[in-house]
PLY file of the C-alpha trace (Angstrom):
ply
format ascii 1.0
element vertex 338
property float x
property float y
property float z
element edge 337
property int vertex1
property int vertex2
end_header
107.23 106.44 97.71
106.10 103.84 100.46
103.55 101.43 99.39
100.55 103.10 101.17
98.80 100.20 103.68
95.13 98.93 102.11
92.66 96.91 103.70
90.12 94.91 102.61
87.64 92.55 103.79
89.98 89.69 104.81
93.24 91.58 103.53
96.20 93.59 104.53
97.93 95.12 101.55
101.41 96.18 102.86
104.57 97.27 102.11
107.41 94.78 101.70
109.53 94.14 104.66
112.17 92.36 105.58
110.09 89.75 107.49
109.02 88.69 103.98
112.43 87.06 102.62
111.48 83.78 104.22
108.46 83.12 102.87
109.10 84.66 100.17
111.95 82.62 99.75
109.76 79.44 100.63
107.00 80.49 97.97
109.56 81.00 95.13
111.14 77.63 95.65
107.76 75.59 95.47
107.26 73.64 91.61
103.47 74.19 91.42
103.99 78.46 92.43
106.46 78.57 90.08
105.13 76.13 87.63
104.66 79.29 84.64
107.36 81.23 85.96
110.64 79.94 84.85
110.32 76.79 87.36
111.57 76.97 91.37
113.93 79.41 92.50
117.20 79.08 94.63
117.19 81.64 97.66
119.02 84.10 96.08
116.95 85.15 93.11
114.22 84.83 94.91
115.68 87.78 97.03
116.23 89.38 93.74
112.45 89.29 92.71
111.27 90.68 96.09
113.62 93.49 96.09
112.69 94.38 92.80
108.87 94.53 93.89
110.30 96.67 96.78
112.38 99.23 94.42
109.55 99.87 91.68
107.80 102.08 94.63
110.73 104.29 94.28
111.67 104.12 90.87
108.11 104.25 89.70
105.66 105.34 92.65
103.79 102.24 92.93
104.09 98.13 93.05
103.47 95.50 94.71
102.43 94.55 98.32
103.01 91.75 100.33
99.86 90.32 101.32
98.37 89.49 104.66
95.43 87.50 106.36
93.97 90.25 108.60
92.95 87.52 111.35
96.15 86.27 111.87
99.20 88.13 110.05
99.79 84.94 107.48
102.27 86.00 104.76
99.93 84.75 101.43
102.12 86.21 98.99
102.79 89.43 96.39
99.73 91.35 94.13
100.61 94.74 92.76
101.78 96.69 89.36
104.85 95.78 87.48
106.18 98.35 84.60
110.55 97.86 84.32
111.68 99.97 81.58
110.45 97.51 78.02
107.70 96.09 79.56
104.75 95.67 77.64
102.37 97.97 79.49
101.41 98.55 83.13
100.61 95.21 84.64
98.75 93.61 87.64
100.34 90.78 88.72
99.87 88.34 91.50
101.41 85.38 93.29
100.36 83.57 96.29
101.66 80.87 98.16
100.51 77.62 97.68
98.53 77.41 100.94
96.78 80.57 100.28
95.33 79.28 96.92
91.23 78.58 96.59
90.18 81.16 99.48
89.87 83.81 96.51
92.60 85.78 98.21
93.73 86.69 94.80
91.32 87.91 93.47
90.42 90.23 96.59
93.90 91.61 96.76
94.19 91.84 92.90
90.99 93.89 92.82
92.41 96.36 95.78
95.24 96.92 93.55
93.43 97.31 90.70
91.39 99.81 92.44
94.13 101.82 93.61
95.58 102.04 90.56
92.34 103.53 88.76
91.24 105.60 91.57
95.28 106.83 92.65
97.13 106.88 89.65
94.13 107.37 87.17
95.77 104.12 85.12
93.69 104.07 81.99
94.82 100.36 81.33
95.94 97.53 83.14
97.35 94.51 81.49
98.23 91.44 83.06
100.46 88.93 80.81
100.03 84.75 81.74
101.24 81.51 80.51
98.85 80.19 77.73
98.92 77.17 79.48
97.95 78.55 83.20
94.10 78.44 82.84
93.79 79.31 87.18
95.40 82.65 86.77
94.08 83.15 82.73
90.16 82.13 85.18
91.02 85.03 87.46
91.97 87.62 84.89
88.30 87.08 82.83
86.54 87.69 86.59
88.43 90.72 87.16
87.58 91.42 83.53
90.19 91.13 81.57
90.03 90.49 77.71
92.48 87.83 76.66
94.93 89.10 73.14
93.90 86.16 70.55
98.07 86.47 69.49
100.37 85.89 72.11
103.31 87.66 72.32
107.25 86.83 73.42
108.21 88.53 76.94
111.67 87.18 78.87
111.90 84.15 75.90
108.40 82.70 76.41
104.99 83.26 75.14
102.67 85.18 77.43
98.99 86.10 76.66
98.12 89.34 77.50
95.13 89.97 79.32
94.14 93.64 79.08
91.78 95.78 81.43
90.57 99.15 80.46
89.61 101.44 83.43
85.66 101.86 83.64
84.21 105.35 82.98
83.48 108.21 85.00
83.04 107.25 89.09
82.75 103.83 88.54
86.27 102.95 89.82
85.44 104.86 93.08
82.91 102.43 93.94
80.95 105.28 95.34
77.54 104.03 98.22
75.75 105.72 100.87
76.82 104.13 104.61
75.31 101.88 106.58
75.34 101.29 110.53
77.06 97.90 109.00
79.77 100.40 108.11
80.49 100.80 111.78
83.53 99.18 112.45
85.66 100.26 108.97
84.68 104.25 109.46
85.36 103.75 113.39
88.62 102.36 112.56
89.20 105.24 109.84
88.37 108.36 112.18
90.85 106.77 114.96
93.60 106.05 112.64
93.24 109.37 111.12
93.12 110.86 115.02
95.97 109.36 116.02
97.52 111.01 113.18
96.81 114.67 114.93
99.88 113.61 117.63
102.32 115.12 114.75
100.71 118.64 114.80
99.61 118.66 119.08
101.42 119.73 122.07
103.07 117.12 124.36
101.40 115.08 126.55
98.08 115.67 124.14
95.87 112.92 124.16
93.81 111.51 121.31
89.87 111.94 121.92
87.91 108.82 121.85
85.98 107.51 119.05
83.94 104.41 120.13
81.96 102.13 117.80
79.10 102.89 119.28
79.02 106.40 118.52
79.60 106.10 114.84
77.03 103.30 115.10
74.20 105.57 116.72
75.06 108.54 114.05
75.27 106.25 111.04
71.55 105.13 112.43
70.17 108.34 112.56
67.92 109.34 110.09
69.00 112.70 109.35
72.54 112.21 109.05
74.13 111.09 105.22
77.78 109.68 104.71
79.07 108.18 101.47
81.90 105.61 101.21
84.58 105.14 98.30
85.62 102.11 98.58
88.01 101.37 95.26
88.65 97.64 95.19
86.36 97.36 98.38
88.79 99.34 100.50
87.87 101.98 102.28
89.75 104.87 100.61
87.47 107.68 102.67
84.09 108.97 103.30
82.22 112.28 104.11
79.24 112.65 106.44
77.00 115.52 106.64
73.78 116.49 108.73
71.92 119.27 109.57
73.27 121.75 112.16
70.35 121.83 114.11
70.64 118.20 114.78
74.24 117.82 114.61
76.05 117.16 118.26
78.27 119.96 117.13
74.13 122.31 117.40
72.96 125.15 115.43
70.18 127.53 115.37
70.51 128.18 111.85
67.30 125.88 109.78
69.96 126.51 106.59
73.07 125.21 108.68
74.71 121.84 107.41
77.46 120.55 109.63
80.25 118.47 107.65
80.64 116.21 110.37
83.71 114.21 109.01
85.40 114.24 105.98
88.63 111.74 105.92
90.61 110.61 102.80
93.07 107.33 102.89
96.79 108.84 102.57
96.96 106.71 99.62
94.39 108.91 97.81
96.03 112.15 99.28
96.48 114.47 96.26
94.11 112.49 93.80
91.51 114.47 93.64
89.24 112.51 96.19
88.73 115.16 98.37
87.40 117.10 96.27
84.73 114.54 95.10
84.03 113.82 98.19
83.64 117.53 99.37
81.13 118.08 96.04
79.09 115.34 96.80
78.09 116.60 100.30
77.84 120.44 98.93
75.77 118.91 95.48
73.70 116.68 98.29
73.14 119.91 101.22
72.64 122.40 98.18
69.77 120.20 96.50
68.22 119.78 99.68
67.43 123.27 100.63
70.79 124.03 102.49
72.07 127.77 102.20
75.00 127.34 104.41
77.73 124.75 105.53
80.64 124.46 108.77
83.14 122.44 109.49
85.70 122.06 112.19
89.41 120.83 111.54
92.15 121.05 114.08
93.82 124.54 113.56
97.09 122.98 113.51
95.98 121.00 110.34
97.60 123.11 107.55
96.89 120.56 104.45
93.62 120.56 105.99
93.07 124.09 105.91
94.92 124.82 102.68
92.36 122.33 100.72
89.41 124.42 102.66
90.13 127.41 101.89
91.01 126.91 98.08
87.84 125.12 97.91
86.03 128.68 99.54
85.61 127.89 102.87
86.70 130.65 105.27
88.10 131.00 108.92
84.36 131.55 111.02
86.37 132.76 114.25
89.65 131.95 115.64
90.73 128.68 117.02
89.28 127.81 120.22
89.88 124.81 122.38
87.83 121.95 121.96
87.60 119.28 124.80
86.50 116.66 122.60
89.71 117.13 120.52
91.83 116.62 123.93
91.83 120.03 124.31
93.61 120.33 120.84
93.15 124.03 119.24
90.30 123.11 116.17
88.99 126.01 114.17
85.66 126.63 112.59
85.43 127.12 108.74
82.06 127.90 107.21
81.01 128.47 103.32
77.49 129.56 101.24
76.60 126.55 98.69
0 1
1 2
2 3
3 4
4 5
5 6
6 7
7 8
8 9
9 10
10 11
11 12
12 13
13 14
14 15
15 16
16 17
17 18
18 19
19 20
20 21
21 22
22 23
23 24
24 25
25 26
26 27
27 28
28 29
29 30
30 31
31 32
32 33
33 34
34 35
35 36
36 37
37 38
38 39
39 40
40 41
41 42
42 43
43 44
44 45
45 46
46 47
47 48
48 49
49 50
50 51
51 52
52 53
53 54
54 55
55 56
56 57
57 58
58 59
59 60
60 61
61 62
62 63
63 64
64 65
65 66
66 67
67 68
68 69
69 70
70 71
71 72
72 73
73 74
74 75
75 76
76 77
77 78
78 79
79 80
80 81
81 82
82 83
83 84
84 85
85 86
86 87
87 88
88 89
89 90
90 91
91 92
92 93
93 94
94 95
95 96
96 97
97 98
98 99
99 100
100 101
101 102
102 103
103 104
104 105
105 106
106 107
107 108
108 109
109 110
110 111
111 112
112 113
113 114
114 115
115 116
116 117
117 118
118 119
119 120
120 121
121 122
122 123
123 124
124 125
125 126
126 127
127 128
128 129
129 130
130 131
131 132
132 133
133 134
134 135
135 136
136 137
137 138
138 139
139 140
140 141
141 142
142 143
143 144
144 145
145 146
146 147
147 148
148 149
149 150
150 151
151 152
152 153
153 154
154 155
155 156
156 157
157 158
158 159
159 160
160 161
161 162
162 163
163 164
164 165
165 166
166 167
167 168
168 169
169 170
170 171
171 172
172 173
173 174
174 175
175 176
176 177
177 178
178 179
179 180
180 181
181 182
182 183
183 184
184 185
185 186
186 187
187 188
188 189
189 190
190 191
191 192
192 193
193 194
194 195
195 196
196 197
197 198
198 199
199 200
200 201
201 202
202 203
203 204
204 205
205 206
206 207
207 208
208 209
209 210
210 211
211 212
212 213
213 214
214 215
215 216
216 217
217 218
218 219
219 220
220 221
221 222
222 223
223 224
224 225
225 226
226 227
227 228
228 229
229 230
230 231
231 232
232 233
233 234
234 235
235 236
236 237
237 238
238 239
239 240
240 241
241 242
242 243
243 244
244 245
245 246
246 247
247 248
248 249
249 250
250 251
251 252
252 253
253 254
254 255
255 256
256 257
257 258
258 259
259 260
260 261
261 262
262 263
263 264
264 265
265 266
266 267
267 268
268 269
269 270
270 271
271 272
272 273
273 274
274 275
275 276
276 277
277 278
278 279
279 280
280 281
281 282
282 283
283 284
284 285
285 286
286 287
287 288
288 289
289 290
290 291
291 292
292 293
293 294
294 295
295 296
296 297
297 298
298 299
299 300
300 301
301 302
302 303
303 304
304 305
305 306
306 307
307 308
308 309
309 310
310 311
311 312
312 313
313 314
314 315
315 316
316 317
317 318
318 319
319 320
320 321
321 322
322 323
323 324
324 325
325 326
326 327
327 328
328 329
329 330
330 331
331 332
332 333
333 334
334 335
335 336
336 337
């Protein structure tokens, strides 16, 4: 598995690369970074360590990330999940360079980690083990909410503390909110990334439609129309929007239409069971509100689309037409009773 890409606020969670072996190599080999971690390291191990991080993805299906400023590309270090065969439990770890320290970048990437990893994998605990003498990271761990072990324990030939993190109950991790017209720019950036995506399933020469800022903005402002974020770890790992068909762009002259608008899921949270959620709180939301009936349309091309429909009872409302807002791609109407 690739390390799926996560955003956050200030943050780019990414996969390791190769352009990280010098400052990786540079971060390993500073005193104070290293300071609880077995002292400086030569160029060499320090490869080691990141190509380790790299592996786990395969060997495991998740790790670590390198970690980016979004406003300029910086290299700030490594936050992710650690678990070699004999390790204690499933850890969170983090290490960032030394210039990267007391801008809270830690804690924002450690909490988009920690996020994924309740929300993805469905981890019921995270531990994360630290020095008993490195109260900065020991700080960190109680404000992600960690509960220190009173008895430390011996991992590698030291003593470690370990800080342990059980996965809140129910939704909670999913960090579930109705959107804002603040939203704007993260869905806008969401629908187009996920548009682009359609090139693998259209004809040549097929164009992506436009989706402009403004137009999310002026349907996120409109009073009849409802989307809901999850935003794990405060990234955005999808949404669903619904209004009524009648005032929908898509129109209706059905009172009991509701048109799913857009429904998008983060392909790090393909096959989690997001979807899903996010499908039953829009059906849950329409049903309670009167709705008898709800459409959607999804390019026709779309199979993993489609399959998740249809299992879910939607069914084919006429064959698939084209659609010049799509480029021309073929989309295809599904509707369902709720």
């Amino acid at each position: 598995m690739i390390a799926p890409r996560l955003e956050t606020e200030r943050l780019v969670l990414r996969a390791i690369g190769p352009q990280d072996v010098a400052p990786n190599a540079g971060m390993c080999a500073d005193q104070e970074v290293q300071r609880f971690l077995g002292g400086p390291q030569d160029p060499y191990p320090a490869f080691v360590n990141l190509a380790a991080d790299a592996g786990h993805w395969a060997q495991r299906g998740y790790g670590s990330w390198t970690v980016e400023r979004r406003d300029d590309g910086a290299f700030l270090g490594r936050v992710g999940l650690w678990e070699p065969e004999g390790w204690p439990s499933l850890e969170l770890g983090w290490k960032l360079a030394r210039h990267a320290w007391g801008g809270g970048y830690a804690g924002e990437a450690a909490r988009a980690a920690m996020g994924w990893a309740w929300t993805a994998l469905d981890a019921p605990q995270l531990i994360s083990l630290i020095h008993p003498d490195n109260a900065a990271s020991a700080r960190l761990a109680a404000r992600l909410g960690h509960v220190p072990d009173p008895q430390p324990i011996e991992v590698l030939g030291g003593p470690v503390v370990r800080h342990v993190l059980t996965r809140p109950a129910g939704d909670r991790p999913l960090a579930l909110r109705d959107a804002t017209p603040d939203d704007t720019p993260r869905i806008a950036r969401a629908v187009r990334d996920a548009i682009e995506g359609y090139r693998d399933i259209s004809p040549p020469g097929w164009t992506p439609a436009e989706h402009t800022d403004e137009e999310e903005r002026e349907t996120l402002a409109d009073p009849t129309y409802r989307c809901v974020l999850a935003e794990p770890g405060g990234v955005l790992a999808g949404h669903v929007g619904w209004w009524p068909g009648v005032t929908s762009r898509a129109g209706s002259d059905d009172p009991g239409m509701i048109h799913l608008r857009q429904m998008f899921v983060h392909p790090g949270w393909w096959g989690t069971g997001l979807a899903h959620r996010l499908m039953t709180i829009a059906v849950d939301a329409a049903r309670a509100d009167g709705f008898q009936r709800m459409r959607l349309f999804t390019p026709a091309a779309q199979g993993r689309a489609r399959r998740f429909y249809e299992r879910a009872g939607w069914r084919p409302g006429g064959p698939p037409v084209e659609e010049p807002r799509f480029g021309m791609l073929p989309i295809i109407e599904y509707v369902r009773d709720i």
